[in-house]
N, C-alpha and C positions, 0 to 999 in steps of 0.2 A: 138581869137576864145573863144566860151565859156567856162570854165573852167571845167574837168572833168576829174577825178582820172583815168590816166590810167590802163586799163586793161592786166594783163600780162596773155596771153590766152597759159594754157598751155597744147598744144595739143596735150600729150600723147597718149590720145585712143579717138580723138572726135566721137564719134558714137552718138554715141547718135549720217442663221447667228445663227446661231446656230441650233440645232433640239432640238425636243421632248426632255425634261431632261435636256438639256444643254445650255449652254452660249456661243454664237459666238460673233464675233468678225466681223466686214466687213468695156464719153463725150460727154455730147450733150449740144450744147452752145444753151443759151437763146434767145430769140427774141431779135436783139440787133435795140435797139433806138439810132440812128446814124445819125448827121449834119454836115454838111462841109458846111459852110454859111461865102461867100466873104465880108469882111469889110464892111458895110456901106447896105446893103441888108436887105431888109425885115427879121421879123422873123420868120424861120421855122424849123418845126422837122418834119423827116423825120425816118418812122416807117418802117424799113426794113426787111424782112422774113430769116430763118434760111439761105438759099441760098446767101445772101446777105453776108454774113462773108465770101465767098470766093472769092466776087467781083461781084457777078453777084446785083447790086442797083437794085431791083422792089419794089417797093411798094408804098405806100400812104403817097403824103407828106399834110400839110395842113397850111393854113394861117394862124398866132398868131390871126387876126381879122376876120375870118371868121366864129365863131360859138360864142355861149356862151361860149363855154371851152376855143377859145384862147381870149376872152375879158378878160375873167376872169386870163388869164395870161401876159396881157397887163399890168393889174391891179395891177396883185403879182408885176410886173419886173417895175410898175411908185413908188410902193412902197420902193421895196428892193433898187432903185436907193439914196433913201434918207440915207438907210441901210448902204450901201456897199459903202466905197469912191473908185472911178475907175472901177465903175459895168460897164461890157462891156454886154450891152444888147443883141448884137445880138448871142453871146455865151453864154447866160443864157437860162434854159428852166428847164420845170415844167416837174418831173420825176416820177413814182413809183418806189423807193426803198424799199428793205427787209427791213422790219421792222421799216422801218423812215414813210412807206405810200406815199403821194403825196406831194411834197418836190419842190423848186426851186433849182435846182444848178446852181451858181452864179458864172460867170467867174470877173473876176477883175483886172486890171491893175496896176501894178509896179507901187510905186511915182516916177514923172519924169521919167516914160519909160526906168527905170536901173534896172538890173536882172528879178527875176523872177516873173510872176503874183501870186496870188493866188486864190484859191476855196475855198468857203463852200454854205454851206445847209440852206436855211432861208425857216423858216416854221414859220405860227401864227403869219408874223412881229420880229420876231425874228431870230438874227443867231443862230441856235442851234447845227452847228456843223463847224467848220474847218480843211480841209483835210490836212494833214503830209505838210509838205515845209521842201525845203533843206536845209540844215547844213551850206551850204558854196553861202550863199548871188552871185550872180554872176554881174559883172560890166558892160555885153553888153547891149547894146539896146536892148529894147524887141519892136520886129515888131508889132503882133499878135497871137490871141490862133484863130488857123486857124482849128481844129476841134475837135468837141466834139462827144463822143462818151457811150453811156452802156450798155455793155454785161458780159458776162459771162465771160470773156474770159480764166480763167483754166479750166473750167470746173467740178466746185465745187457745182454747182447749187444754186451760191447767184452772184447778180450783181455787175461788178465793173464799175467803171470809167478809161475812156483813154481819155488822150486831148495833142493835137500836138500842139507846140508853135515856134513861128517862131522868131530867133535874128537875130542879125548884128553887126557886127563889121567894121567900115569902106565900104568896097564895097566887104564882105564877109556876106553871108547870109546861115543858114540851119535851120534846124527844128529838135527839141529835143520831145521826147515821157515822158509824164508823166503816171504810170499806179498806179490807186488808186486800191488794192486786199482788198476784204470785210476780213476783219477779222475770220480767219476759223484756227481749230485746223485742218482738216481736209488736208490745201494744205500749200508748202512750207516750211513742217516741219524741211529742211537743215538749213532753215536759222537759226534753234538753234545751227548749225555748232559752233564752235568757229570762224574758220577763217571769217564765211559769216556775222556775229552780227553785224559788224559796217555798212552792208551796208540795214541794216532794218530802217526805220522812221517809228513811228506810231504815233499816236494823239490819247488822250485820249479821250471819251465822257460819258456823263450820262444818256443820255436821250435814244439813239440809238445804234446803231453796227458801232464797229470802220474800219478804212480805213488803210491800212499800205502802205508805197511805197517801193519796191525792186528797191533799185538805181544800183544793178548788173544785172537787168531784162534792167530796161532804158538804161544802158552803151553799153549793149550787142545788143538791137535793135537797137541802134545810130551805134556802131560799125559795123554791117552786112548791116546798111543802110537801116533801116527799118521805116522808120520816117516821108516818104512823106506824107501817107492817112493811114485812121483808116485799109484800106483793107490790104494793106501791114502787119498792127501789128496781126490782129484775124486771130487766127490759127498759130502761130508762138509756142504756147507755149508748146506744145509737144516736137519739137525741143529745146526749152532753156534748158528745163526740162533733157532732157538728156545731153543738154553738162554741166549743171550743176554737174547733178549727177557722169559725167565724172571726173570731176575737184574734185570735193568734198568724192566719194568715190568710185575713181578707177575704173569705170565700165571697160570693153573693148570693144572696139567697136565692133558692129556689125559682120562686115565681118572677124576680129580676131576670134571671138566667131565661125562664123561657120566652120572658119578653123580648129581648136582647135575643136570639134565636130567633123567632119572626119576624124582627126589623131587618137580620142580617139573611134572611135565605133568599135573596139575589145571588148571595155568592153561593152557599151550600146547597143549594134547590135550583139550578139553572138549566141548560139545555144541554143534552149529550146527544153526539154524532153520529153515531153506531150503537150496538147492541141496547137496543131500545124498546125492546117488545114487553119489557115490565121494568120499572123505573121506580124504588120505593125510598124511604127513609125511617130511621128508629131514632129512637134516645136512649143513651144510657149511661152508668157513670161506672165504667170498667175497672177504673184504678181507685176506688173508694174515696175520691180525694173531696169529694162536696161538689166539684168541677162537674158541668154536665156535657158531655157527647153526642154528635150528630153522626151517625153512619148511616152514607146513601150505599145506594148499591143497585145499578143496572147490569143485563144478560140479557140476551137474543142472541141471532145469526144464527145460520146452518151448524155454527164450530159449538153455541152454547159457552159463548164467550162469557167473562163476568169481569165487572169494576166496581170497586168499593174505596171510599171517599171516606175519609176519619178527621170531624172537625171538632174543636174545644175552642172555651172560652178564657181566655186566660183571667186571672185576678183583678187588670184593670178593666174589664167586661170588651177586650176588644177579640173577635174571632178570627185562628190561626188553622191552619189544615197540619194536620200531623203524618209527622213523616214514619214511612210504612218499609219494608224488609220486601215488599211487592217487585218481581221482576216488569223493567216497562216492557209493555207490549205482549204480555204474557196473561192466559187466562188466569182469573186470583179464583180463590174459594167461594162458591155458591153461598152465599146468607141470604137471600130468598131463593125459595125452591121451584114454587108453583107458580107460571107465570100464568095461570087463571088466577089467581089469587090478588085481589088489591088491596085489601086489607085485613091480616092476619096476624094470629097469635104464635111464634114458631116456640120450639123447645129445643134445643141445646143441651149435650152434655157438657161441664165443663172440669176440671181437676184443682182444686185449692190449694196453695201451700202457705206458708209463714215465712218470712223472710226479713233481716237486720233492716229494709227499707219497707217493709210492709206486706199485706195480703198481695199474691201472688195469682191469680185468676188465666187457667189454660183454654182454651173452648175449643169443641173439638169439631171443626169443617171440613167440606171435602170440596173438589172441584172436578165435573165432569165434562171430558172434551171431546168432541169427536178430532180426531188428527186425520181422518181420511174418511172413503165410505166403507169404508172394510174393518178400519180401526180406531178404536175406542179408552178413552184412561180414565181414570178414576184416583184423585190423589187426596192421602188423607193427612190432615195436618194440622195442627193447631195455632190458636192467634191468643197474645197476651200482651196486653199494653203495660209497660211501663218505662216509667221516665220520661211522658210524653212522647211515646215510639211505639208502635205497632209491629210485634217480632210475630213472623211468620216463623214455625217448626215445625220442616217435612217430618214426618214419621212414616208412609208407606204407599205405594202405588198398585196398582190392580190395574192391567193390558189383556182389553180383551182384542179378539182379532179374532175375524169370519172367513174362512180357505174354501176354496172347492164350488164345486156347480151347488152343492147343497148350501153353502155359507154356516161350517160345521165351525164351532161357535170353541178359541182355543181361551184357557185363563193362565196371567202370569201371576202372580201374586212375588213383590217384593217389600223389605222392608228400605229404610232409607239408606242402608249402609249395602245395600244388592245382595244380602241374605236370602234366599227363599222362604218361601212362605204357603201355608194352605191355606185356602178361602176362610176357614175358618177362624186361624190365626190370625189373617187379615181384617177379617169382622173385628174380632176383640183385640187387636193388635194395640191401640189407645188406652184402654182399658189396660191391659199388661203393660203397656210401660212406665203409666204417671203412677199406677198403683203398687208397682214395686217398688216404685220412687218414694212411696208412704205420704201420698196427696189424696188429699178428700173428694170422693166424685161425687158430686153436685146436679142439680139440674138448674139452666135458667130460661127464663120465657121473654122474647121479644115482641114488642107487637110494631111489625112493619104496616105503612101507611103511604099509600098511593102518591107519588110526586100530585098528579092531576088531582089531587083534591083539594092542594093550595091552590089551583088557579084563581084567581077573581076572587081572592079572600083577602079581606083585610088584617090589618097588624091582630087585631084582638080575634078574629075568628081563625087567624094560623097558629097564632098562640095557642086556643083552645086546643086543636091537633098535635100540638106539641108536648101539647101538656096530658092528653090520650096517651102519646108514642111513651113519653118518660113513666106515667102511673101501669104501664104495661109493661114495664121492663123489672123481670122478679128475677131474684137470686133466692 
């Protein structure tokens, strides 16, 4: 069989941007261009639609020779053939990658059909890039690179390469996953682990943006048997992502976490003294970290006061309340709305970014207070957790105020720095700011859950409710 450093999978706990004045910090897979082209077969690519990453194939395939554009990549692939010694043609195709543009990648064949093929990039007649190869030369037959494949697949918003290769050894046959990851500060940052270093390859280039291979990503798709078709591998990566982070830094699983959550809501589920006329809690896990989140949040009184409570579980499952950017004594942002409401589904805009520490997540809240019987605020703001902190970003306020025997109804509209503003501008006022900022807007769904419905529940029926609030919390 082919040679491959055993994995000792250790299955502990497998569960698995700034405002006004200041400085923040902050998945949706691409169209993936995806071929699965039998030996010896015409050449084609095949342009499949977001839907297509979860198996369902629709889309437009087209003939290398049917238009000017596939002549003209008859042309690149009669070329690169003189290029490339073991160019396997009908695994070559003409691509747009980040920042390289419109690119051939070149599949290639092993000297004498022993170990592994290689890839690169032939642009202008030239090869101008080749993608990472393994360390340890391998001695089987190489059958075929039986599919090529690029998309997104971390979802980093740069494209990678996947390509399934098929060996043999005697009248043993299987199929190994190569996955090339665009070079991003942004994803994979364990692999600075100590322990995970030796299983990174990267390839240096000059010209373009490099490729690296995670040979503990390939072991772990070969190991769970992930390796027939590109469908199998897109969409897997959320899952690795967590057992990784299992292995590397202790997460606990899931379902540990929400037990541990109902043993501990004495402290995060207890009694509050004021603004009590709707009293709720959610789960979520805001900072992507595997770590799961408790936010309560009570509001009542004449003023439509609100408090919000942010508890995590650290790594050794003991629970800590996270500290928040909240003025004491001050109303915070409404995150339940309807206080008819005991158990509900809410929706959220929120702003995405990427960042050298990770996904960035802004959510956009407001909070409304009566300051008098005459007047009224409305302040709009956003909340982003990181580093275990909870950073409140004013962004804009709205004062209304009622004058006169008529209670003739005045609007200020400002932004956070006392620029003025029109109602209008103040509606999308969020909206224009993260989005000039060039962050992804998003929607998420929380489903908040009636303090009174833990009463008189035991550990395993508050768990259930926990485990409600967290399978309702979508991004």
């Amino acid at each position: 069989m082919k040679r491959i450093k055993t994995i000792v999978f250790v299955l502990l706990f497998l569960g698995l941007a700034g405002g006004c004045g200041k400085t923040g910090t902050g998945e949706n897979a691409a169209d993936t261009e995806w071929s699965e082209v039998e030996t010896g077969t015409s050449d084609r690519i095949e342009i499949v639609d977001e839907d297509a990453v979860s198996g369902d194939k629709t889309g437009m395939t087209e003939d290398a020779g049917s238009s000017e554009t596939g002549e003209a990549a008859v042309d690149q692939k009669t070329k690169a053939m003189e290029l490339v010694e073991g160019m396997i043609a009908e695994q070559s195709f003409e691509v747009e990658l980040d920042d390289w543009g419109n690119v051939l990648f070149v599949s290639a064949a092993p000297a004498d059909n022993k170990g592994e093929p290689h890839f690169v990039l032939v642009k202008g007649g030239s090869i101008v890039y080749t993608f990472p190869e393994s360390r340890f030369p391998g001695s089987d037959d190489f059958v075929e690179v039986s599919a090529v494949a690029f998309t997104d697949y971390n979802g980093d918003g740069k494209k990678d390469v996947i390509v399934i290769i098929k060996y043999q050894s005697g009248t043993d046959a299987w199929n190994e996953a190569e996955v090339f990851l665009q070079e991003n500060s942004d994803n994979m940052f364990y692999m600075d682990y100590p322990d995970m270093a030796d299983y990174r390859i990267d390839a240096q280039t000059q010209e373009g943006p490099a490729f690296y291979r995670d040979t503990f990503l390939e072991e772990y798709l070969h190991t769970q048997r992930l390796t027939d078709t590109v469908s199998d591998i897109t969409g897997t990566w959320a899952d690795y992502d967590s057992y990784v982070g299992s292995l590397v830094y202790g997460y606990i699983d899931i379902d540990r976490q929400i037990e541990l959550l109902a043993e501990y809501r004495d402290i995060w589920a207890g009694p509050v003294e004021y603004a009590d006329d709707v009293y709720c809690f959610t789960v979520t896990d805001l900072d992507y970290d595997g770590s799961l989140e408790v936010i309560t949040s009570n509001m009542g009184g004449t003023g439509f006061y609100s408090d919000n409570r942010f508890y995590e579980l650290d790594r050794e499952g003991n629970l800590r309340e996270l500290e928040t950017s909240f003025t004491e004594d001050s109303s915070q942002p409404d995150l339940i709305f309807d206080p008819a409401d005991t158990q509900d589904q809410r929706q959220m805009t929120l702003y995405s970014s990427f960042t050298p520490e990770g996904i960035r997540d802004y959510y956009i809240v407001r909070d409304w207070c009566k300051v008098s019987p005459d007047c009224y605020v409305e302040r709009t703001s956003s909340l982003c957790m990181m580093n275990d902190y909870i950073l409140e970003t004013p962004l804009a306020t709205q004062v209304y105020t009622y004058e006169g025997e008529d209670y003739t109804e005045h609007v200020v509209s400002e932004d956070c720095s006392g620029n003025a503003l029109t109602e209008e501008e103040y509606d999308n006022f969020a909206d224009t700011y993260y989005s000039n900022m060039g962050l992804e807007k998003k929607t998420a769904s929380f489903l908040w859950i009636s303090m009174s419905e833990l009463e008189g529940k035991s550990d395993e029926e508050a768990a259930e409710l926990i485990r409600q609030a967290e399978q309702g919390f979508v991004r």
